[in-house]
Structures are given as C-alpha cells and as structure tokens.
N, C-alpha and C positions, 0 to 999 in steps of 0.2 A: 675814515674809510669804511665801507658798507662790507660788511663778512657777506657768503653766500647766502646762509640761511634770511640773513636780512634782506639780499636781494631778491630769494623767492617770495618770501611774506610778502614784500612790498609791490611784486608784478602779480601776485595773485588778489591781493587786495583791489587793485587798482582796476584788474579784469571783472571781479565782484563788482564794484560802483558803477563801470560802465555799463555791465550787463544788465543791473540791476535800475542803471536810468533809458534805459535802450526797451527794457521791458513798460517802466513807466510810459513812456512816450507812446511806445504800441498803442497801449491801452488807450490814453488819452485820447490817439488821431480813431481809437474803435471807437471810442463813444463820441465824438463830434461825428465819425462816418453816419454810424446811427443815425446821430441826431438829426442830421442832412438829409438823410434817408426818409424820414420822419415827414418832414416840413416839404420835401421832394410832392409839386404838383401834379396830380394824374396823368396820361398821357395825352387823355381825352376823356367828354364829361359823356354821356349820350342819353335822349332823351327821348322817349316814345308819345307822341302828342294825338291826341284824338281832334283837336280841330284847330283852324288856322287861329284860334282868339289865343291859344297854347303857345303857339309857335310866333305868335304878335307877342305874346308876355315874355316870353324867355330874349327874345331880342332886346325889348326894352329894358331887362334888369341889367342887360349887357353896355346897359346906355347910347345901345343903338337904335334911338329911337326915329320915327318919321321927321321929324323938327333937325335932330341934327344931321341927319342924313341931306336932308333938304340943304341945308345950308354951306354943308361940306365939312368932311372928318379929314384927321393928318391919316390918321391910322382907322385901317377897316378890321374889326372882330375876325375870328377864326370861326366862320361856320358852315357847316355845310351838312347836305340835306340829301337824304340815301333816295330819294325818288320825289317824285310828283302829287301828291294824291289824288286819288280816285274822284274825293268829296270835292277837289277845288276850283272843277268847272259851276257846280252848280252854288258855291258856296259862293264865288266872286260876284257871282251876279246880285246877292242880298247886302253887299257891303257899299261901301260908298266909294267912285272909283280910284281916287284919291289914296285911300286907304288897299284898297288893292294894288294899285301901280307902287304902292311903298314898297310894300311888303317883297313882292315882287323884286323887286331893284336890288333892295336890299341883300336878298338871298343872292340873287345873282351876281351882285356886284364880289362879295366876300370870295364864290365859286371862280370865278372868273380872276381874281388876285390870287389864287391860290394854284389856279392851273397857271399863270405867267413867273410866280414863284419858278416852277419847275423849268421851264424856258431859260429865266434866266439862270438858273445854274448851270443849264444846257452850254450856254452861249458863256457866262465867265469861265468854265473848262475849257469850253473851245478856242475860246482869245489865249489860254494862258498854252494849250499846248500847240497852237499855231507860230508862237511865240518861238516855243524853244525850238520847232522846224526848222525855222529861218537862219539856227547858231547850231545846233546839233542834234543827232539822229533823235527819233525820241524811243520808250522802252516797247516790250510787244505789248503789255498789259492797255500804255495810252493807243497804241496803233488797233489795237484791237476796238476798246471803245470807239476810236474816230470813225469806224468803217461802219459799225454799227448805228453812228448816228447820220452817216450819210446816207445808208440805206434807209434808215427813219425817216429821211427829209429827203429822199427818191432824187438825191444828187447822183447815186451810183443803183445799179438793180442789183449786184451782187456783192458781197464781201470781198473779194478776189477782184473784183474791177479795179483799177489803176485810178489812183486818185491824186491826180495834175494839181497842179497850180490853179488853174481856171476855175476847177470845180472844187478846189476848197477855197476859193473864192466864192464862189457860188454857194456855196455851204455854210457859210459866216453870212451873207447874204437874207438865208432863210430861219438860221437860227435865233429872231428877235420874235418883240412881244408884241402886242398888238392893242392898240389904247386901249384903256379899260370902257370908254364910253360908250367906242364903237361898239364892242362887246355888248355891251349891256341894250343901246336902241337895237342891235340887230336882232338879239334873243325876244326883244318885247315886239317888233313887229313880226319875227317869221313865225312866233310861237303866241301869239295871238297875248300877250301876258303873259305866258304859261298856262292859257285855258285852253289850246289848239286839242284834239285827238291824241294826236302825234305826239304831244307836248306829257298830257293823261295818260297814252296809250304807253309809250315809250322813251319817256323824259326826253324826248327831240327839240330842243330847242332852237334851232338853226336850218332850219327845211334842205338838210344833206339830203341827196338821193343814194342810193341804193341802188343795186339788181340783187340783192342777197334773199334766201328764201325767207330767212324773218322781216325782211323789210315791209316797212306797214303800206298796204297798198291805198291810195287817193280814192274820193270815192268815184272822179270823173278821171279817170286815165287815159291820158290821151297815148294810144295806140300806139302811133307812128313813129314814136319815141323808144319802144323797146318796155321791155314785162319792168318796169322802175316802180322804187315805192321809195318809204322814205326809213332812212337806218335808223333804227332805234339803241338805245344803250341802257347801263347798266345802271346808272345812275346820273343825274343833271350834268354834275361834274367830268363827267366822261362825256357829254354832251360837248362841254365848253371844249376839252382838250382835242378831238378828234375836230374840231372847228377850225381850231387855230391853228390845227396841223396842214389842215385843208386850204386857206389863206395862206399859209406859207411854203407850199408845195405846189400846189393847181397852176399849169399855166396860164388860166384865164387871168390869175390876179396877179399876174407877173409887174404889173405897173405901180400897184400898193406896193409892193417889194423894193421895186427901183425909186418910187418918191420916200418907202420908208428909208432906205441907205441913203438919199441925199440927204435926209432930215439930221440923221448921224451923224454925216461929216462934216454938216454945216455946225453942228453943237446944239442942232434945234430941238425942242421937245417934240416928240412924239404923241402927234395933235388927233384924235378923233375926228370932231369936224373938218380937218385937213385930208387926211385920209380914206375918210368917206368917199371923196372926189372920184375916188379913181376905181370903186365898186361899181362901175355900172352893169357889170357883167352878174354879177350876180343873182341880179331877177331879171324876167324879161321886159320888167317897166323901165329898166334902164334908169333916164334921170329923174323921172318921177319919184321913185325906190330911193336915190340919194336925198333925193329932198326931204322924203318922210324923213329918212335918218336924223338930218339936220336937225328938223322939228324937233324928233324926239327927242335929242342932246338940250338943245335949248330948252324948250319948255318944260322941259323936267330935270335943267341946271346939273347937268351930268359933266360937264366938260371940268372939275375941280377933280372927277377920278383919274385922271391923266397922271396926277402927283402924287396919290394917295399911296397909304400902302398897310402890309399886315399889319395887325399888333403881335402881341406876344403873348396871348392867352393861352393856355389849354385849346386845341379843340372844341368845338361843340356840337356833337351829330344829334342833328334831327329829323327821328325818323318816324314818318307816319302811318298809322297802327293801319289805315286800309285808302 
C-alpha cells in the first residue's frame, strides 16, 4: 500500500512527464508549422512585361503553350492580365495572325474561367441554401446574402423586396455560367482580337453600351439612340464579369437562359456552339453575328473549353509596363 508522501511523488512525477512531453510536442508541431510555412507557395507571382514576346515567354514556361492550347488542356493556368496595352494594336499587326489569335485566346480563355469560378460558387451557395428553404427557416446572416445576390442578378430592385417562390426560381435560373467558348468568340469578334479602341482604350471586350460619362464615345454615333458609348473597366477581367452578368440579367437574352436551364435538367453540357443559337439579339446583324460566332468556335477548335477548367497554380499577373 502506497503511504501519502508516495502518492504525492508519484502524481507529481507523472504531471512532470506529461508536461514535459506536451511541451515536446509543441515544439515539434512549431517547427513542421515553420517548415510548412516555408515551402508555403506565394499567393501570386506578378510580372511587369515590356512587350507581347514577354508575355508569349511567361505563358510558354507555364506550358501553355500555342500547340497545346490548340489541341486542348484538362486544366487552364491561372493568369490574368491587369489591362490591355497600349503597344498591342500596333504590335498585332507585325506578328503573324495565328500567333496573335493564340495569345489572345489564351489570355482570355484563363480570365474568363476564373470569372465563372466565381459564379459557380455564386450558384453552389445558392443550391445549398435553397435547399435548407424547402425543410427549415434559414439564418439572417444566409437571408441577408440571398437578397444581396438577388439584387445582383436584378431578380428583386431592393433588399426589403419580397422574395417568392417564382423569383428564387428565377434566381437559380440566372445564377449559371456561360460556356467558356462562347466567351472567348464573342470577346474576339466584339473586341476586334483585343486590338479594337475600346478594347486599348478601355479593356472593353464585349461592346456593352453605356450612357455613363466615362463611357467611351464611337466615332460614328448614331444620335437617335441617346448620348451612349461604350463602358469601359478596370481591367480585362472585369470586362468578362460585368459580361456575364449582362447575359444573365438583360431580358433581351432571356432565351439563352431558358435553353441554358433546359440543358440542366436534361443532364446536358452546356454547349457554346448550342447556345450561341439563341444570341441573335445581341448585334444588330442578328443571324449573320451567330454564324461568325460558330466560325470562330470551330475554326479555332474552341468547343474542348466547355470541359476545361483551372489548375492549381499560384496566380500569375501580368501587367504591362505601358
């Protein structure tokens, strides 16, 4: 039998070992933290390039090069490009076009997955708090987000609007993505390549109008129409995003909408060249305008972006010195 003094020695010994493996351990998970710390990749890389043969080498080291592009990637690079340059109307024109329409695509394709990234997480919130709707209240924190994204996608005009059944119907509706292909012919034909004005002036790549006083005014404005120019932004990428926003809110493209949700529930991919069908509104050449589109999916084998998707890199900003 254990005397007292033996039973203190031995609950104080035993608090020693443990404290004294408790402090080991610390230590140990500090220095792996460290070490992780360490090896931990940047957030982003960014790089200031003085001409397009800069911004053609940094893509190829990324093995994104014209050849596999052409061919088609599972995963597209993380890059993206803080503006237009200045130098890249007159630069395109000494290059060979081939090489220009790459480069082009390229940049654009990466921008344009990165802006649909965001949609979809738009839209997997949206399914999952739709979800709990249907069984139980949900908190104020989601209710608040939800009003917020309905005003975003002009289901409701105001926060405090009443939001029915119908129109978060309607709201599920508008919170999808939009093929990557289409994306990319529409930016090469509205935005001339990316060699348009608008495109230099304003990283406009999708010929949105305007009445805003920054909007870049045409040089042939036809009057009748009201003081319009064309909205410029802050960077390409913000180009893409207020695009798709446009596309998923305008009710001229109410129809892309309705064949995108049948394509949905049917279980079918979400087709570029399918969806193109139903842009006639978009320019005033109506079906001529769809048909370039086609062209430009096809003959520049764009319809493989429909599948594609990010990788996992770092970032890469590239930003042009003028």
């Amino acid at each position: 039998m254990l005397t007292d003094t033996k039973v203190c020695f031995s609950y104080f010994f035993r608090i020693f070992v443990y404290s004294f493996l408790l402090l080991l351990a610390a230590g140990c998970e500090s220095h792996v933290h460290k070490e992780k710390k360490t090896l931990e990749e940047p957030k982003f890389i960014r790089y200031t390039v003085k001409s397009y043969q800069q911004t053609m080498q940094i893509l190829n080291n990324l093995g994104y090069t014209q050849e596999r592009f052409k061919k088609g990637m599972k995963k597209i690079p993380r890059v993206e490009l803080t503006r237009i340059s200045s130098r890249w109307s007159n630069e395109s024109k000494n290059i060979p076009i081939e090489e220009k329409k790459s480069l082009f695509l390229r940049l654009l394709a990466s921008g344009a997955l990165q802006a649909l990234e965001e949609i979809k997480e738009e839209r997997t919130r949206l399914l999952d708090i739709l979800q709990k709707i249907s069984k139980a209240p949900i908190s104020r924190k989601e209710s608040h987000w939800l009003r917020k994204l309905a005003k975003k996608y002009k289901v409701i005009k105001k926060r405090s609007d009443i939001l029915t059944p119908e129109k978060l119907e309607e709201l599920k509706k508008r919170v999808d993505i939009v093929p990557p292909s289409l994306i990319l012919a529409q930016g090469a034909v509205e935005s001339g390549w990316g060699t348009s004005r608008f495109a230099i002036r304003g990283n406009a790549l999708f010929g949105q109008w305007s009445f805003s006083k920054t909007a870049l005014k045409p040089k042939e404005q036809r009057r009748q129409l009201g003081n319009y120019g064309l909205a410029t932004f802050k960077t390409p990428l913000d180009s893409i995003r207020s695009y798709l926003l446009n596309l998923n809110t305008h009710p001229a493209y109410r129809s892309f909408r309705n064949l995108r949700k049948k394509l949905r529930d049917e279980g079918k991919l979400l087709s570029g060249p399918v969806l193109a069908e139903t842009l006639e509104s978009y320019s005033e050449r109506g079906k001529d305008y769809i048909d370039e589109l086609l062209s430009v999916i096809r003959i520049n084998n764009l319809a493989w972006l429909d599948r594609a998707k990010l990788g996992d890199n770092s970032p890469i900003i590239i930003h042009p010195d003028a």
